[in-house]
N, C-alpha and C positions, 0 to 999 in steps of 0.2 A: 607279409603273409596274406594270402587269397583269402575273401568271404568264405570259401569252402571249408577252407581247414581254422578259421575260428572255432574255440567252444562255442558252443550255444546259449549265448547273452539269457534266454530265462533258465536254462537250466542251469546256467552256473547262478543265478537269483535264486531260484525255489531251492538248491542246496546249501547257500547261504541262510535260506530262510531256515530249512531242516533242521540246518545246526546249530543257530540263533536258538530255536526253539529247542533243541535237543536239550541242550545245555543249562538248562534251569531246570532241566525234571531229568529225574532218573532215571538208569539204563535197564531194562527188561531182556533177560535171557530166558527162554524157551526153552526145555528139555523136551523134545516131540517124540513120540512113541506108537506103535502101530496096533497097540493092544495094552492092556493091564498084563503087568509082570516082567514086560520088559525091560526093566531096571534105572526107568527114567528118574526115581526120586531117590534112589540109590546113586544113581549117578551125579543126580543134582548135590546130595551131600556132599559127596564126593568134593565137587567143585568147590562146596562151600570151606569145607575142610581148607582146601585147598587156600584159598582165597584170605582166610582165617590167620594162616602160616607166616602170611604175607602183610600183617599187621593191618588187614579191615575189620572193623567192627563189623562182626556177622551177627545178626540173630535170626532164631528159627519163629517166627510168627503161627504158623501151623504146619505141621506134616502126620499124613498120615499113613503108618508102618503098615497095616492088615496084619498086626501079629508077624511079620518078616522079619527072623533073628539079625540076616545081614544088617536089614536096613536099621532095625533098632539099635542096633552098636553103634553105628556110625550117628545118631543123635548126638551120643553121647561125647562132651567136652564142647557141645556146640551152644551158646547163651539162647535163653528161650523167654518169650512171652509170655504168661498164662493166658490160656484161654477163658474166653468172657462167656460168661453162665447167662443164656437165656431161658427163662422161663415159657413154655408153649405147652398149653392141654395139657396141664400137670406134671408136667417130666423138663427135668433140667437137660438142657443142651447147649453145647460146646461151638464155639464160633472163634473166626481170628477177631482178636481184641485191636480195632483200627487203630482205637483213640490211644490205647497205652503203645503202639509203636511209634503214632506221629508224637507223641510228647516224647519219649525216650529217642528217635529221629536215629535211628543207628546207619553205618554207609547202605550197609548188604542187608537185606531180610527175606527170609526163604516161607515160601506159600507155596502150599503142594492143593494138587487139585484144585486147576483155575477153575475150571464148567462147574463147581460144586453151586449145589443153589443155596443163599442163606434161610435160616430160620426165622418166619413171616416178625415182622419186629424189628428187624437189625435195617441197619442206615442203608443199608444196598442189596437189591432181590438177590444178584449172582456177584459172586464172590471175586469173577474179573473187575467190575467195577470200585472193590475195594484196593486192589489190585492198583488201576487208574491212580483213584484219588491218591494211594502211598509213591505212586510215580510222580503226581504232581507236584510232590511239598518236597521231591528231589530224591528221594531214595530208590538206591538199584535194589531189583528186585529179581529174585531165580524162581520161577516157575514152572509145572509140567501138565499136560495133559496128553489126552488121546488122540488119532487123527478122526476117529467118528465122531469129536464132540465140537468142529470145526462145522460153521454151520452153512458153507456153501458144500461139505463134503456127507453131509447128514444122511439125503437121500439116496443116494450112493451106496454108505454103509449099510444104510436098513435092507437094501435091496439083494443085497450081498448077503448078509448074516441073519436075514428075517428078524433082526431083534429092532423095536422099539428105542428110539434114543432119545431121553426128555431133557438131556442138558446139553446145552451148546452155548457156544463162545465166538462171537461174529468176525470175520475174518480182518477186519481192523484192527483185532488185538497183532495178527504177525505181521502189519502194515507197521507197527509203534515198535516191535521189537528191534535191539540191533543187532542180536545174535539168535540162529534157529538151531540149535544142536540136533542133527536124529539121534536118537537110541536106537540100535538095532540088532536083531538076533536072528537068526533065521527058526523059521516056522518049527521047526523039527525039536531044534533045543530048546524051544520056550514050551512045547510039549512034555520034553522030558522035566524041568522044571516042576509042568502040573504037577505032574504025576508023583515029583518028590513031594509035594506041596509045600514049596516055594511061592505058590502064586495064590492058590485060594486054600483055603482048610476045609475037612470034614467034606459035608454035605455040598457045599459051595461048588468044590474042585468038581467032582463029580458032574451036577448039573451042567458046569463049564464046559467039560469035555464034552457032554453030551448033543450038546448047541454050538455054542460060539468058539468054542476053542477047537475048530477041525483045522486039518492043516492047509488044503482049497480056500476057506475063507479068510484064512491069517498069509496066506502067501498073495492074496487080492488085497487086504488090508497094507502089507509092507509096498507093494506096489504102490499103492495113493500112497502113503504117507514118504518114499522114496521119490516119487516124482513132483510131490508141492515141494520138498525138502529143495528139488533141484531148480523149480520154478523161483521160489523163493531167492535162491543164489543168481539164477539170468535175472528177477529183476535188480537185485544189487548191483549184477555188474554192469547192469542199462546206465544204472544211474552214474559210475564209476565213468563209462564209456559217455555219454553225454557232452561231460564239460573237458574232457581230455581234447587236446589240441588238434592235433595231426596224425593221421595214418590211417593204415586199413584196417578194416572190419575184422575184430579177432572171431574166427569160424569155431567157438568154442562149441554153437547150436545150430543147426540150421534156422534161418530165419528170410521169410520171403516177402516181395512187396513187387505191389502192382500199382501204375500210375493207372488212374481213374480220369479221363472227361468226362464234358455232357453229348462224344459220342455213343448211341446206340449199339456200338461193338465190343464199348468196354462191358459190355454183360460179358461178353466171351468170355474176354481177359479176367474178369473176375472170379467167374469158374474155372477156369483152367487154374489160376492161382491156387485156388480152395481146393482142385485133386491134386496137388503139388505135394501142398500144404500135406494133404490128409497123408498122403504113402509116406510123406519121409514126418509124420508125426510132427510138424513143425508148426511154431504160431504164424501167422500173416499179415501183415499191414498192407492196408490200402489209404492211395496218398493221392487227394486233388491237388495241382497248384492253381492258383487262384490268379492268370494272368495279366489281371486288370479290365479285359474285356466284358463288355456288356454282354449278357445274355437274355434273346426275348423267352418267350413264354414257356415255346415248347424247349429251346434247350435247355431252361429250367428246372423243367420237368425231368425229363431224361435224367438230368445232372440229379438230383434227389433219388430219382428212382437206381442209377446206381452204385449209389452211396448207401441208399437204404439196402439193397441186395447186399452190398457188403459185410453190414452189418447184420442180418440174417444167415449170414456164412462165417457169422462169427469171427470177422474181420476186426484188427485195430485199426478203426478209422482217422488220419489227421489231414485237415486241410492246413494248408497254410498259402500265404501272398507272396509271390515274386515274379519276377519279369523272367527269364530263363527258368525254363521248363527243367532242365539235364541239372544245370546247379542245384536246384532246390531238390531233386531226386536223391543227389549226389549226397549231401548235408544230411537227406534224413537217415540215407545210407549208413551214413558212420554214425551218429548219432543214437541210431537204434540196433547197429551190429546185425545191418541185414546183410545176407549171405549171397542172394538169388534175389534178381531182379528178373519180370517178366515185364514184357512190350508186345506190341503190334508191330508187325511188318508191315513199316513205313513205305511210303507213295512217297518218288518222287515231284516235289513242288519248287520250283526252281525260284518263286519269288518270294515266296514265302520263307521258303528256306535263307535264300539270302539276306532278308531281314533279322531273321530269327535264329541265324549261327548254325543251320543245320537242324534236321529234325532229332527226337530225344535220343532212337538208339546210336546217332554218331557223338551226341552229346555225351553219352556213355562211354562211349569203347576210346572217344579221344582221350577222354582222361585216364588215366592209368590206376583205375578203382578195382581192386583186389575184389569181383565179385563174378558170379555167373551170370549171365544176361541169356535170358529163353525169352525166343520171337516166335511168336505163334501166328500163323498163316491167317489170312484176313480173305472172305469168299465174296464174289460179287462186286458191287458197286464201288467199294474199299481201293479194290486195286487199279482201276481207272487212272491215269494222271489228269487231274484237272487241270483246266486250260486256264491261261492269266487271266480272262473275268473271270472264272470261280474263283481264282483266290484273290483277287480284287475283291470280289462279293463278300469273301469272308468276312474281308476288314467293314466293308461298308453296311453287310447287315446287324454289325452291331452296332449302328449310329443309328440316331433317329435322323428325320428327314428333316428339321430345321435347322441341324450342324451342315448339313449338305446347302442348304438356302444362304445362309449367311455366309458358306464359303466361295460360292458362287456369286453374290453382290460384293465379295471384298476384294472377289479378282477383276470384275468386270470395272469396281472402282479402281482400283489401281490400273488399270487399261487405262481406261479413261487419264488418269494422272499424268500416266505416261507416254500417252499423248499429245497432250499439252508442255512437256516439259522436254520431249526428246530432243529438238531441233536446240535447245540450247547445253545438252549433256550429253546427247547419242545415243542410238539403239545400246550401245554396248552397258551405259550406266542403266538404260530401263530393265536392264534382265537382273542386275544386283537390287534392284527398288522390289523386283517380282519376288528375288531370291528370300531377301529381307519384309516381305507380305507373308511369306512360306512358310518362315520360322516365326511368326506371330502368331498365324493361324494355327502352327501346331500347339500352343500353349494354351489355347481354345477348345479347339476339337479335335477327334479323335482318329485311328490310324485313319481310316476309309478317306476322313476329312482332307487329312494333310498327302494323301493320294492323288484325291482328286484335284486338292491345291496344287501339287507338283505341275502335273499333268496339263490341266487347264494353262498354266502359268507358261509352260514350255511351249503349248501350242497357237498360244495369242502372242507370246513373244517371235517365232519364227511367222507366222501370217502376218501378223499388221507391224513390227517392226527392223526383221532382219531382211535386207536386202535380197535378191528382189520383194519387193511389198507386194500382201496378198496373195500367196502363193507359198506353199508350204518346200517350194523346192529352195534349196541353198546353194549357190554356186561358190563361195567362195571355201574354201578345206578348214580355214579358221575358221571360219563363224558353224562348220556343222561340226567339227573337237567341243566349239564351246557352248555348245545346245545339247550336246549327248552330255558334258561334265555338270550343263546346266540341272536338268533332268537330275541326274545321279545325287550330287551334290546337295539339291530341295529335297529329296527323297529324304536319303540318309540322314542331312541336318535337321527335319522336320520329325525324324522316326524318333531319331535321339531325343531331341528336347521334348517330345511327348513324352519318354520313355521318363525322362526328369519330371515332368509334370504330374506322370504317376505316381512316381518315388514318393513326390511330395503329400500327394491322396493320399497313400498309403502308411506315410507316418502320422498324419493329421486325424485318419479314419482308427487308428493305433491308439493314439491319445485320446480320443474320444471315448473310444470303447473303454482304455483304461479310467476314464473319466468316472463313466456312467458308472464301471464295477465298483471302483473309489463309493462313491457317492450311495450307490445301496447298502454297499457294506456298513458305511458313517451310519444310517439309518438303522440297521438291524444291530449296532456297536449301540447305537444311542437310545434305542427303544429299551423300555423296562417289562414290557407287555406286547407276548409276540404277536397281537392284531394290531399294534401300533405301527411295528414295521413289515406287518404283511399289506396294511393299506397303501402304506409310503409304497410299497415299492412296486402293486399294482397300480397306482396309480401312475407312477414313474414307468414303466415299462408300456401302459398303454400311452400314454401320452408321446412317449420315442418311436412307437411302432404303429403307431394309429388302431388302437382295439380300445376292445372293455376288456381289463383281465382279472382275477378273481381266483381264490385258493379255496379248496372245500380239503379239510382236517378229517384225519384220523381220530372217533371219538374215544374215550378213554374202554370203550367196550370192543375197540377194534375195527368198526366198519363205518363206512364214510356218512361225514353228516354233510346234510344239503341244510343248512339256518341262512337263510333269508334276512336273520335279524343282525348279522354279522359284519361288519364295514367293510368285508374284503370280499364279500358274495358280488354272484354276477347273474342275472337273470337265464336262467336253463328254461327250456322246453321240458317237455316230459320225454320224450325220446332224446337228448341229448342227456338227461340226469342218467339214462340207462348206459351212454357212452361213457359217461365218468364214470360209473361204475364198473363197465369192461377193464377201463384204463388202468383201476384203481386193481380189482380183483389181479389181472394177467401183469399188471407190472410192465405195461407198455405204452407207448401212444396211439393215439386215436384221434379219429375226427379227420377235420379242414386240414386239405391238403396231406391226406397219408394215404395209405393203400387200408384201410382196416376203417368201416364206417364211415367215408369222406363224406357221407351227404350230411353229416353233423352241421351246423351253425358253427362249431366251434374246433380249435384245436386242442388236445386233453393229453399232458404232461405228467406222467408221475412224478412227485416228488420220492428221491429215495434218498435218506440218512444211511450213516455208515454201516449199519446193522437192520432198517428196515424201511420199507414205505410210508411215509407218515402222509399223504394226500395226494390230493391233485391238482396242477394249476390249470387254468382256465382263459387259455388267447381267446377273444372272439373277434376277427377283424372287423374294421366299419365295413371294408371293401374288400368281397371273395373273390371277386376278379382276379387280381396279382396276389400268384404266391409268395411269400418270404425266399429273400435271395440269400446262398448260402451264409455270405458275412450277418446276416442279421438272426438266421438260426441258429448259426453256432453262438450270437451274443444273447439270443431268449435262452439256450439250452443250458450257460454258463452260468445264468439268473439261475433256473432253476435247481441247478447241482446245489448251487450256493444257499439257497434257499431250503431245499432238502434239509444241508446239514443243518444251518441255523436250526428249522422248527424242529428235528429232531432233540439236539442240543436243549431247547427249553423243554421236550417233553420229559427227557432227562431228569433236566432238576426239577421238573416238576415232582415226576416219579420219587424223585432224590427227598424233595420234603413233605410229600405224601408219607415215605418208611418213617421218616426223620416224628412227626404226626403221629404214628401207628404208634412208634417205641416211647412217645413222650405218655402218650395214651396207654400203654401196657404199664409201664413206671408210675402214673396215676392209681390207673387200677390197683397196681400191686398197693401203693401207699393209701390207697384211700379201705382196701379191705384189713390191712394192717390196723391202720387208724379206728376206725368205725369200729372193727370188730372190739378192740379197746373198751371206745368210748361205750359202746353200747352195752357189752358186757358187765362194766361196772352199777351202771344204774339196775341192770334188771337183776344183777348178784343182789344190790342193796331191796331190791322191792321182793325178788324171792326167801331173802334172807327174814325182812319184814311180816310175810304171809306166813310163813312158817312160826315164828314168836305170835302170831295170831293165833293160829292153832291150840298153842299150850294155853289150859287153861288158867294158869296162875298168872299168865299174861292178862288174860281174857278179865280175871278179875280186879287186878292195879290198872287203876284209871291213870294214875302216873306213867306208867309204863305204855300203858296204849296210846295217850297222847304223845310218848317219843317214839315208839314205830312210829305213828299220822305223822308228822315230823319228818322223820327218816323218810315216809314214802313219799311224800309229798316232796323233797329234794330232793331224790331218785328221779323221780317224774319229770320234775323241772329240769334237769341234767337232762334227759332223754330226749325234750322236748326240745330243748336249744340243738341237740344233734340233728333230731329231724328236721327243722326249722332250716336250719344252715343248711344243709342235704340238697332240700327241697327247692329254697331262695339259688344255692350255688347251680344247681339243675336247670331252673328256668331262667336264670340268666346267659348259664354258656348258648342255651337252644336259642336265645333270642325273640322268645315268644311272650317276655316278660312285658305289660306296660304300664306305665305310671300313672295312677289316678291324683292327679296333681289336683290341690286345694289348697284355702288359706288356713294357715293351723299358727296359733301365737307358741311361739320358740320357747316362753316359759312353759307355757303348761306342757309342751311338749317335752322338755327337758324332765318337768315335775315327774310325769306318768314314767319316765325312765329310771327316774331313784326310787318311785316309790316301788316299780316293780322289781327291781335289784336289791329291794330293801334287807334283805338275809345275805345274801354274800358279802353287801359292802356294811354289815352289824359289825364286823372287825375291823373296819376302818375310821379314818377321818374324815367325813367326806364336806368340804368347805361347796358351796356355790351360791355360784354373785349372779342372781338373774338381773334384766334392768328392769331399770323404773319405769320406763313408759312400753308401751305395746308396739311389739316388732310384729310383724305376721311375714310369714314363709309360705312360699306354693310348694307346694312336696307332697309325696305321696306319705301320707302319716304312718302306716304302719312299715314300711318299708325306711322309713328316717327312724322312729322306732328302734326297727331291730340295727341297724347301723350304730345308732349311738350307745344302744345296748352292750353290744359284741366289744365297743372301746373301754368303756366303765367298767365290764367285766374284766375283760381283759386284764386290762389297769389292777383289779381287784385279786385276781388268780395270780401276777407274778411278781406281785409286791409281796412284803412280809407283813402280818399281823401288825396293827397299829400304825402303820403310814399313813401318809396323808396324800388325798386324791380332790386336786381343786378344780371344778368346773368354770370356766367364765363365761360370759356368750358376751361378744363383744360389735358393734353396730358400725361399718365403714361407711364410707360417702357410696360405694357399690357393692359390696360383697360383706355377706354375713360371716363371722367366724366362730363355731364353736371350741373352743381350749380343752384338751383335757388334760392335765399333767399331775405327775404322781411323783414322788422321792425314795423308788425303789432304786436296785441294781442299773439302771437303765439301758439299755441295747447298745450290743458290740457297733465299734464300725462298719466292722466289714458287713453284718446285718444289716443296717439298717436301708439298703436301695431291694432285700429280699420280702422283708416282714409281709409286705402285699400279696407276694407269691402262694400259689395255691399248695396249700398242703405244707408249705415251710413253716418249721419251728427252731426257734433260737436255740444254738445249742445249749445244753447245759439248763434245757427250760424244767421246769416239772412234769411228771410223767402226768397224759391226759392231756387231751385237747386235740384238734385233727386237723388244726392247723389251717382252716375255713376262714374264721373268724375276719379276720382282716383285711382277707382277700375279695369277702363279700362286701363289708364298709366301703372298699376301695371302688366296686365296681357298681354299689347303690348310689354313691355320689356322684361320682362319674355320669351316671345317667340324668341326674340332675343336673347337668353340664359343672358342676363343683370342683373340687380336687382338695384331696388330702397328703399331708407331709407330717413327715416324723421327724425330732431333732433330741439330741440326748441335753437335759441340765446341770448345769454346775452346780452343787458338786456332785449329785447322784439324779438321778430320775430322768423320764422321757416326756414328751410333751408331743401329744399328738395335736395337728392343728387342721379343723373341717373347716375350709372354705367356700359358699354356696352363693351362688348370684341374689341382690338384691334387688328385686323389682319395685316398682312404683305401688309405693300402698294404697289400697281401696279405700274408700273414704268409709267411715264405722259410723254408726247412730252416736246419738249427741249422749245418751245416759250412758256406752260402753267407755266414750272420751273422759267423763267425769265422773266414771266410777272407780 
């Protein structure tokens, strides 16, 4: 089998890759529709129904009916989720419940209204990303939306319909899909529909008609959505057609393509492509080959500038490397199911040609490629035949002039060799010594090279060794057969083994490039922190390319930041930050080396993720002299694709535990106004209760009685006060504004101040404590160790029963202080006990009151004291809390506090 009719070695890879990856998440079908009412989530039950019949576990996650009799029937017999109650600005609202599908994991789950946005709270802004995530953990999923809520189709819509569209779903969702169903009805009957109110109700249908439901704007609407429908199906079957073997281009589409040099004429050719394109409505590729040859400066230029043209004509650009021009046409021909190939009206070059198998359009038409080939007339200079130095020139002005030096001292040394050695082997053996110089030299340098080497070789061997000597005439008929096979023979065998020589560049230059993408990837795979792999790999990218390169981010507010303090910044001018900003705003490049602000310092790359622009990268070369040759643009351009998605992907899960933040935070709230409101309630019940028995005067008169309200109020008070206190301590802690006034404080008397002030709640207890005998001193902050050891003995005190027993120990290590507190109540579940620290957790089944602070502040006052606390249940009943605090070196104490 020919190179030609191979599949294509990466695309049968990237579709192995596809389906590698498909295969661990699940399958996303599409219901697409051209408007509301088109019976996309009618038809999606339908499916599920269907599917249901067929022994899948289906559930409905969310759908929603608008009151539509049809479609609410069909809910019914279908297994359903409930939906998860969000609370937002006082009103309950209805969301799909992620978490009870992924734990329930059923095959099939149906989500209607992908663009919906979630309610501010929930784990993911838009409701496709929930979407995602239930794809990743492997469940198919059936979804539908609109074609206006498609966000490369957005502006389109609005333009059309004059309506405002705030929700979209980025065109990467029907990239992941593997099925696009349209829905479709024609304009007319989805009007009569309205009008039954099948589509909208009341006041709704009305306003609809009056706007958006005309039948001009719905017959433009079924067009878009009829023609992505079809877009979508050519790129399937691109990819179908790709790795398939053999044969011609099936003309399901029109589809055209233009081969691109770095001659000046393929401007022509590349317009004439694009009115091709435009009348028969068809996409267009534009194709370099890359044939190994050097290019100096200006066909460099050229070569960029129309590639860039191409791409402003909204071309699919692809370059690729091969030695034959017509093959590599050929290959992309079938590959991409082009239909229509256009060329230039080739100029006879008789020697060029004979190297080169013939120019491209014989390379064409020899093969028997099922396509149309359009040659468009070439005016001027073009059609000229140039003479053998020109296209000798050709080869030689892509050499520099020391491959010329060097091939020239290695024939004049081999002269010389043979020379000296003819008279004992003969003229005849010095033309095989020249012949064998020839094919050395080609494996060196380049064609021009091994031209001139023929050349020279042929003409030093008939002057100084073919009979007659010094004189370029031949008399004899053998010796001029074997100077003309000589010539032919160094030609051919020198073009050849260059042509191997390339091969060789070109799989070496292959491996490279795959190297380097390896290797950034490993980087941006191994980083935890996306400036960790945005330094690696500006620093790897300048260092392969000779620049300073550098990324400026999309700030969380949308518009580019220029931070200086950031390890991947690169020093801008003031007028260059204005070209990243162009770059950044238009979603283009800019700078060094483009057509759009080239007098920049720098070259200025969008970064774009699958759904947005996330920054800009930043080439600056050391040397603006030489521009970047196309292999090395398409390898910065590949960085950058790659780079895109990576930093969008973090801003993702950024975004992702920012929601994740917001809801843990709502769930707070919610528990902490629960809580509080409690707690607080009951002490001011008990002091209002209080105030009022003040009031009556028979109160007013029993001195008994008023000293038990002072009593009552006074424990009210103290209740209320421990609420604020915790409130206040837990407050300035989360903010981190909190600091410790560390001092030396002796651990008894600090323990003492703690029973004595607890001395009313623990009166129904047993409370043992073993202070020591000699003086420990502690650096801590006292009031803050205080309420800590407070909140434990309490604690201790509230969930024991009446009459237990609560032992203090304080015990003295070789390094660390530990306070004991242990009680012989119920003692804490297991499963509690890695919780109790948690803010706002209470053990179930605890007594009503308390707000669930208490432990979580102890936890995070020690903490601050570089300490650590553990909780462990005792046999046979009780907990034993254990505060362990660094012991420092004790200060030396006056001689009376030692022997007092």
């Amino acid at each position: 089998m020919s190179d030609d009719h191979r599949p294509d070695p990466d695309a049968l890879l990237k579709t192995v890759d596809e389906m590698e990856k498909r295969r661990h998440e699940g399958r996303l079908r599409i219901f697409l529709g051209m408007s509301a009412g088109v019976g996309k989530t009618y038809a999606m039950l339908r499916a599920a129904h269907q599917r249901l019949k067929e022994g899948v576990d289906v559930t409905v996650g969310i759908v929603e009916t608008h009151g539509r009799s049809e479609t609410t029937i069909l809910t019914e017999g279908l297994p359903h989720v409930d939906r998860k109650k969000v609370h937002y600005r006082g009103a309950d609202l209805e969301e799909l419940d992620i978490d009870a599908i992924l734990k329930l994991k059923p095959e099939l789950v149906i989500v209607d209204e992908l663009a919906h946005t979630n309610v501010p709270g929930s784990r993911h802004e838009k409701r496709y990303q929930d979407v995602l995530e239930i794809l990743e953990a492997g469940i198919d999923v059936y979804t539908a939306f609109n074609v206006q809520h498609l966000e490369s189709r957005k502006d389109s819509v609005e333009a059309i319909t004059g309506v405002s569209i705030r929700e979209t779903v980025p065109d990467s969702i029907l990239e992941k899909a593997t099925l696009v169903e349209l829905v479709d009805i024609a304009p007319s009957e989805l009007l009569k529909r309205l009008k039954e109110g099948k589509v909208y109700l009341g006041d709704k249908a009305e306003r609809a008609a009056q706007n958006f439901f005309k039948e001009d704007k719905l017959t433009a609407l079924r067009e878009i959505a009829l023609r992505m429908t079809a877009e979508r199906v050519d790129q399937d079957l691109q990819k179908l057609v790709s790795v398939r073997a053999a044969g011609s281009p099936w003309q399901t589409n029109e589809r055209l393509l233009v081969a691109v040099s770095h001659s000046p004429y393929s401007e022509k050719l590349i317009r004439a492509t694009r009115r091709l394109a435009y009348n028969l409505e068809a996409p267009w590729i534009a194709v370099h080959v890359d044939t190994g040859l050097s290019l100096n400066d200006t066909d460099q230029a050229q070569l960029v500038k129309n590639l860039n043209l191409a791409r402003e004509l909204k071309a699919e650009v692809i370059t690729t490397t091969e030695v034959d021009v017509p093959s590599a046409v050929r290959r992309i021909c079938r590959q991409k199911n082009v239909t229509q190939v256009v060329v230039g009206r080739p100029t006879r070059r008789w020697f060029r040609d004979l190297l080169e198998k013939g120019n491209l359009l014989e390379g064409l038409i020899h093969e028997s490629l099922d396509v149309d080939v359009h040659v468009i007339r070439q005016e001027g200079a073009s059609l000229q035949r140039p003479s053998l130095i020109d296209e000798i020139s050709y080869y030689s002005s892509k050499t520099g002039p020391a491959k010329y030096w060097y091939t020239l001292m290695a024939i004049i040394a081999v002269a010389g060799f043979g020379t000296l050695i003819e008279k004992f082997i003969g003229y005849r053996a010095v033309g095989f010594i020249f012949l064998l110089a020839v094919v050395v030299l080609s494996t060196f340098g380049s064609i021009g090279a091994v031209i001139l080497a023929a050349t020279l070789s042929t003409l030093i061997w008939n002057y100084f060794f073919i009979p007659p000597k010094f004189t370029f005439f031949i008399g004899n008929t053998e010796d001029i057969l074997m100077c003309v096979a000589f010539f032919v023979v160094a030609l051919i065998t020198g073009f050849l083994t260059n042509r191997l020589k390339y091969h060789e560049r070109l799989i070496r230059e292959r491996e490279e490039r795959t190297n380097i993408l390896y290797e950034i990837l490993q980087d941006i795979a191994a980083a935890t922190e996306k400036s960790e792999f945005l330094h690696k790999v500006t620093q790897r990218v300048g260092h392969m390319l000779e620049a300073n390169c550098g990324v400026l981010l999309k700030s969380p507010t949308g518009v580019l930041e220029f931070d200086e303090l950031k390890p991947y910044h690169v020093d801008l001018a003031v007028k260059d930050c204005a070209v990243a900003q162009w770059c950044f705003d238009n979603n283009k490049q800019a700078g060094w080396s483009t057509e759009t602000l080239s007098e920049a310092a720098a070259l200025f790359l969008p970064l774009r993720g699958p759904s947005e622009i996330v920054g800009v990268f930043v080439f600056k070369p050391k040397r603006r002299t030489r521009k970047l040759d196309l292999e090395k643009e398409n390898l910065l351009l590949s960085i950058v694709r790659q780079l895109g998605v990576s930093i969008q992907r973090h801003f993702l899960s950024r975004r992702l535990s920012e929601a994740q933040r917001l809801k843990d935070s709502e769930k707070l709230h919610q528990t902490l106004l629960s809580s509080i409101s409690h707690e607080m309630r009951t002490p001011l019940t008990a002091i209002l209760g209080a105030a009022s028995a003040l009031e009556q005067e028979s109160t007013a008169k029993d001195s008994a009685q008023v000293k038990t309200v002072a009593l009552g109020l006074h424990e009210a008070a103290d209740r209320l006060n421990r609420v604020i206190e915790n409130l206040l301590d837990m407050s300035r802690l989360n903010s981190g504004v909190l600091s410790l006034k560390l001092e030396w404080h002796d651990c008894n008397d600090l323990l003492g101040v703690v029973i004595k002030k607890l001395e009313k709640p623990l009166s129904q207890h047993k409370v043992n404590v073993q202070f020591l005998e000699n003086i420990v001193l502690l650096k801590v902050d006292y009031r803050l160790m205080e309420h800590a050891l407070a909140n434990i003995v309490l604690n201790a005190a509230i969930y024991t029963p009446p009459g237990s027993e609560i032992n203090i120990k304080l015990k003295k290590l070789e390094d660390e202080f530990n306070i004991v507190i242990e009680d012989n109540g119920p003692g804490i579940p297991e499963e509690s006990l890695t919780k109790v620290f948690d803010k706002f957790y209470r053990v179930p089944g605890s007594p009503t009151g308390g707000t669930g602070l208490g432990l979580s502040i102890v936890k995070s006052i020690v903490e601050l004291h570089q300490g650590s606390i553990h909780v462990e249940n005792v046999i046979p009943h009780g907990a034993r809390f254990i505060v362990s605090l660094p012991l420092e070196e004790q200060p030396s104490l006056p001689n009376e506090v030692n022997n007092g």
